[in-house]
TORNU-240451 format. One record per residue (C-alpha): residue number from 0; residue in one letter; x, y, z. Coordinates in Angstrom, 1 decimal. Layout:
! TORNU-240451
<r><zado>NUM</zado><koldren>a</koldren><px>X</px><py>Y</py><pz>Z</pz></r>
...
! end
This chain:
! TORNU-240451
<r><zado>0</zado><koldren>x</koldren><px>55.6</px><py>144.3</py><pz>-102.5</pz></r>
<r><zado>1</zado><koldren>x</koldren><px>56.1</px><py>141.2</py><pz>-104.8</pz></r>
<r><zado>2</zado><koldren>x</koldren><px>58.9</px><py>139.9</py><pz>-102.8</pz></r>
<r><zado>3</zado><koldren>x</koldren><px>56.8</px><py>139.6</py><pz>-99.4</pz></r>
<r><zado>4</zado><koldren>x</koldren><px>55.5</px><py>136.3</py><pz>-98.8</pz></r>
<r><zado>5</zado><koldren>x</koldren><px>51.3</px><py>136.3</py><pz>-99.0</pz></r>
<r><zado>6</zado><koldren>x</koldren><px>50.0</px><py>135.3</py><pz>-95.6</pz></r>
<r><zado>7</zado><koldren>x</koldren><px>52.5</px><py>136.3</py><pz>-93.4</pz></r>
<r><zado>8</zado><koldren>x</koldren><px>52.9</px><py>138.8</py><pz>-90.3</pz></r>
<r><zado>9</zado><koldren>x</koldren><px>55.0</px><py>140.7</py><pz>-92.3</pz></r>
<r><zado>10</zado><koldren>x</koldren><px>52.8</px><py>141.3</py><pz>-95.2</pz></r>
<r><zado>11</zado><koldren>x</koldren><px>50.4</px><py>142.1</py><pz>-92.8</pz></r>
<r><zado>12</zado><koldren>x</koldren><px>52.4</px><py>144.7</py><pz>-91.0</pz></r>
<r><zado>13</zado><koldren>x</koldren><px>53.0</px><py>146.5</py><pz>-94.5</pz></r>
<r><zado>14</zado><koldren>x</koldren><px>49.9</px><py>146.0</py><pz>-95.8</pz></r>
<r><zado>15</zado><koldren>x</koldren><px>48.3</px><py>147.8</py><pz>-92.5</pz></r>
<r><zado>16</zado><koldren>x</koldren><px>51.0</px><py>150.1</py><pz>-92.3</pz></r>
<r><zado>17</zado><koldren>x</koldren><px>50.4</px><py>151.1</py><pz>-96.0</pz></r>
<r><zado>18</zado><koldren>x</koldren><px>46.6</px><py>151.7</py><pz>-95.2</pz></r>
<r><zado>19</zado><koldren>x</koldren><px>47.8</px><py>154.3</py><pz>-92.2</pz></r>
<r><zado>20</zado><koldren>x</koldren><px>50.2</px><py>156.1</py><pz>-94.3</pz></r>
<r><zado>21</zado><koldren>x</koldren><px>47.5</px><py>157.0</py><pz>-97.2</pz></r>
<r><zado>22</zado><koldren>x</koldren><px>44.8</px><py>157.9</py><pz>-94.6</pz></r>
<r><zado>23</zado><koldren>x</koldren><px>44.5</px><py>161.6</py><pz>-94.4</pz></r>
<r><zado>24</zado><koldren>x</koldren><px>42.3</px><py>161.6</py><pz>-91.5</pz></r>
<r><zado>25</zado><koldren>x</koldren><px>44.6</px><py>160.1</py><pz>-88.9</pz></r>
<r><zado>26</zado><koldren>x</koldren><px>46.4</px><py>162.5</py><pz>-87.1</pz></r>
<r><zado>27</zado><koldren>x</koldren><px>50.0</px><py>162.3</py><pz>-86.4</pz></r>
<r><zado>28</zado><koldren>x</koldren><px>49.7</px><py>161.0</py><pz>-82.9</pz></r>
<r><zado>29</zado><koldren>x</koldren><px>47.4</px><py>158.1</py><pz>-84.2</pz></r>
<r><zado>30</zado><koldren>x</koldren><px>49.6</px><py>157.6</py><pz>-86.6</pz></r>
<r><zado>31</zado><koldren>x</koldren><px>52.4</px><py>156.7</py><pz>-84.2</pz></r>
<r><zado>32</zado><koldren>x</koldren><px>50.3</px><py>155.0</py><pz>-81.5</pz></r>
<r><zado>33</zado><koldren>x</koldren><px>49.2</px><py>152.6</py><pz>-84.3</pz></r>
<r><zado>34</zado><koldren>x</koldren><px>53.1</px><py>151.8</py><pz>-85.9</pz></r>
<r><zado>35</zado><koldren>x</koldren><px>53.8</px><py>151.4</py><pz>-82.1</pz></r>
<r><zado>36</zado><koldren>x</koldren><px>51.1</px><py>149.1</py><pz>-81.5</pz></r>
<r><zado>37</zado><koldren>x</koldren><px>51.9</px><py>147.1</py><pz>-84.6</pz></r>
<r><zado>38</zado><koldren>x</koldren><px>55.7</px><py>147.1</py><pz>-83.4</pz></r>
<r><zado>39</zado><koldren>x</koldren><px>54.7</px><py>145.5</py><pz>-79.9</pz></r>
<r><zado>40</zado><koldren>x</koldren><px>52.4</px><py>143.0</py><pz>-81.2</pz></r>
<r><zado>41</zado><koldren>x</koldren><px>54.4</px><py>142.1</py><pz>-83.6</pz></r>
<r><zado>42</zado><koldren>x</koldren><px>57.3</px><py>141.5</py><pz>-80.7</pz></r>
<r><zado>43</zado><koldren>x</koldren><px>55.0</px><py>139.6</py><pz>-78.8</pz></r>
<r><zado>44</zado><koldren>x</koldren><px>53.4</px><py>136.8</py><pz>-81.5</pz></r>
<r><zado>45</zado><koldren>x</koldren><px>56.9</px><py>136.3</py><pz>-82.8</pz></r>
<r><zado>46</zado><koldren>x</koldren><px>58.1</px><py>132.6</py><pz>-82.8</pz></r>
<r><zado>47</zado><koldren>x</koldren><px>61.4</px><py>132.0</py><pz>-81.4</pz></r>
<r><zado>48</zado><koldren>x</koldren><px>65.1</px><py>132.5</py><pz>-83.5</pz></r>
<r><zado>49</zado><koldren>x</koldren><px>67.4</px><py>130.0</py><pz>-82.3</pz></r>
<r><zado>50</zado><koldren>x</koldren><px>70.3</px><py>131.7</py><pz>-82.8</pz></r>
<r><zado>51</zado><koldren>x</koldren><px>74.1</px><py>132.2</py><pz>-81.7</pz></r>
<r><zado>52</zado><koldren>x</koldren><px>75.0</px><py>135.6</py><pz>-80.2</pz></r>
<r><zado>53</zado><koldren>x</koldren><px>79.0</px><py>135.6</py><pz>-79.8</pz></r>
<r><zado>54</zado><koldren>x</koldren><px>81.0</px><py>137.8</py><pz>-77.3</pz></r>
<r><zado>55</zado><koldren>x</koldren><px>81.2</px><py>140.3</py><pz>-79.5</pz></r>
<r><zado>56</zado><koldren>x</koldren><px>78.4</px><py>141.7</py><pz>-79.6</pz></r>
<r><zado>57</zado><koldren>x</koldren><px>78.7</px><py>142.9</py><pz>-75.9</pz></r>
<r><zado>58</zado><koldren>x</koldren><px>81.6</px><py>144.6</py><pz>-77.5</pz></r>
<r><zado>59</zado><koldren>x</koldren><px>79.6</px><py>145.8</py><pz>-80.1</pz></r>
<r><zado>60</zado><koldren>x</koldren><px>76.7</px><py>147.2</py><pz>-77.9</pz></r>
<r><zado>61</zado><koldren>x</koldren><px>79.4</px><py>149.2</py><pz>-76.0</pz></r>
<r><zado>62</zado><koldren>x</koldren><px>81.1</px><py>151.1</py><pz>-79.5</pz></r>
<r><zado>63</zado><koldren>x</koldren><px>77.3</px><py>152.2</py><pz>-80.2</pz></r>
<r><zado>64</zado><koldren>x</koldren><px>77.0</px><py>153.5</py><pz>-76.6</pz></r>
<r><zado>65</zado><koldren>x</koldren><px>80.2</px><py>155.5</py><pz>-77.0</pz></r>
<r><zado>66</zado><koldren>x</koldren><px>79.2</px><py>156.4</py><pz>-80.4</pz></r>
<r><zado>67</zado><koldren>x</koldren><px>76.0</px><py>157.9</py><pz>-79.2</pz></r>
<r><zado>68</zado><koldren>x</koldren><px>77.7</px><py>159.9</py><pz>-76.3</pz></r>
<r><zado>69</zado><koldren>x</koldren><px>80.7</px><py>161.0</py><pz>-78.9</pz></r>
<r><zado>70</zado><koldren>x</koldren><px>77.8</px><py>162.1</py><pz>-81.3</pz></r>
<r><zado>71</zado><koldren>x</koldren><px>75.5</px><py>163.9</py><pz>-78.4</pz></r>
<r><zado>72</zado><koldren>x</koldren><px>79.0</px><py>165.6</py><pz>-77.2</pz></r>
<r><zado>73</zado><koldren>x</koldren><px>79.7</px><py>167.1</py><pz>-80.8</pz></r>
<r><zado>74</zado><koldren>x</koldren><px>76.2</px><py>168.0</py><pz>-81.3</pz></r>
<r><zado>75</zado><koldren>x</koldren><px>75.5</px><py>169.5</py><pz>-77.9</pz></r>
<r><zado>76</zado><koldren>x</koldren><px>79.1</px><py>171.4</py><pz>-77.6</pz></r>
<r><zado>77</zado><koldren>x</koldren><px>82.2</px><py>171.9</py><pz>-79.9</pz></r>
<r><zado>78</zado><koldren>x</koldren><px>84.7</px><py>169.3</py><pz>-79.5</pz></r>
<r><zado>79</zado><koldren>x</koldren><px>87.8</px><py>171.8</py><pz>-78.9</pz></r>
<r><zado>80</zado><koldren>x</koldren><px>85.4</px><py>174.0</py><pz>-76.3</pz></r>
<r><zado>81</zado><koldren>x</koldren><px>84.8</px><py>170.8</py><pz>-74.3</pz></r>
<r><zado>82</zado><koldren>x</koldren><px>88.4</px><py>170.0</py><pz>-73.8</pz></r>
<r><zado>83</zado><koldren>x</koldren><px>89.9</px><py>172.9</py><pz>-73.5</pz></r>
<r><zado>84</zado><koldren>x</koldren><px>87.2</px><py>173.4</py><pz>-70.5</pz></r>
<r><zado>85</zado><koldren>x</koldren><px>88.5</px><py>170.4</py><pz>-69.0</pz></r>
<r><zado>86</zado><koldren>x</koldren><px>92.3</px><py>171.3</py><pz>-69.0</pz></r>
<r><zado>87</zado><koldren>x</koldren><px>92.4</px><py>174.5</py><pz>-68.6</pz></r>
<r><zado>88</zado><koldren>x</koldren><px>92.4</px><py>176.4</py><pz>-64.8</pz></r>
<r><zado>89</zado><koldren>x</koldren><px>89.7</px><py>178.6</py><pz>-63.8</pz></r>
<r><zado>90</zado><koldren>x</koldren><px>90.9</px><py>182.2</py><pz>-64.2</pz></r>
<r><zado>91</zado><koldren>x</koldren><px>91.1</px><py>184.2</py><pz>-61.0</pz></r>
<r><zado>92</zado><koldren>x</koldren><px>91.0</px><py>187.8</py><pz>-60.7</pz></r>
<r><zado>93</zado><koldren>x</koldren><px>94.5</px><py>189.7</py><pz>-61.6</pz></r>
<r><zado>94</zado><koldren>x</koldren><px>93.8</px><py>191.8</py><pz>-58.2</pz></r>
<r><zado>95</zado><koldren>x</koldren><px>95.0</px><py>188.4</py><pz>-56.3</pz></r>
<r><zado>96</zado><koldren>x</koldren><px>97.8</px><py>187.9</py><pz>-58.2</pz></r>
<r><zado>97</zado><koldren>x</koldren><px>99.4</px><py>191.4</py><pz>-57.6</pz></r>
! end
């Protein structure tokens, strides 16, 4: 914890989020609520960043989104189930055929 700046939000943050993790009395929930409450306070006191975004992070933004859905597909549902469902015809019954 050396590297952190002395004074800061951040050494704060670690410093508070340290404290929570050692504390065997919190439960789990608390736990979170507290991280979360950290994270959004944190959000809100932050100065500004003047920086540049280019276009590509739009295109960046939209790989991760199709990413996520790939990933969710091959986790929900085998990847060669899912497309064979897609092109393949439904099966009817062999007494309409005849």
């Amino acid at each position: 914890m050396n590297f952190i700046q002395k004074n800061t939000l951040v050494h704060d943050i670690v410093i508070v989020l340290h404290i929570i993790g050692t504390n065997k009395k919190l439960h789990f929930m608390n736990k979170i609520y507290f991280i979360s409450e950290i994270l959004i306070l944190s959000t809100l006191f932050s100065s500004t960043a003047h920086a540049y975004v280019d276009g590509g992070t739009a295109l960046l933004l939209l790989q991760g989104a199709f990413a996520a859905i790939g990933a969710a597909l091959v986790f929900l549902k085998k990847p060669g189930q899912l497309i064979a469902k897609i092109f393949s015809r439904k099966k009817t019954s062999e007494k309409n055929d005849a």
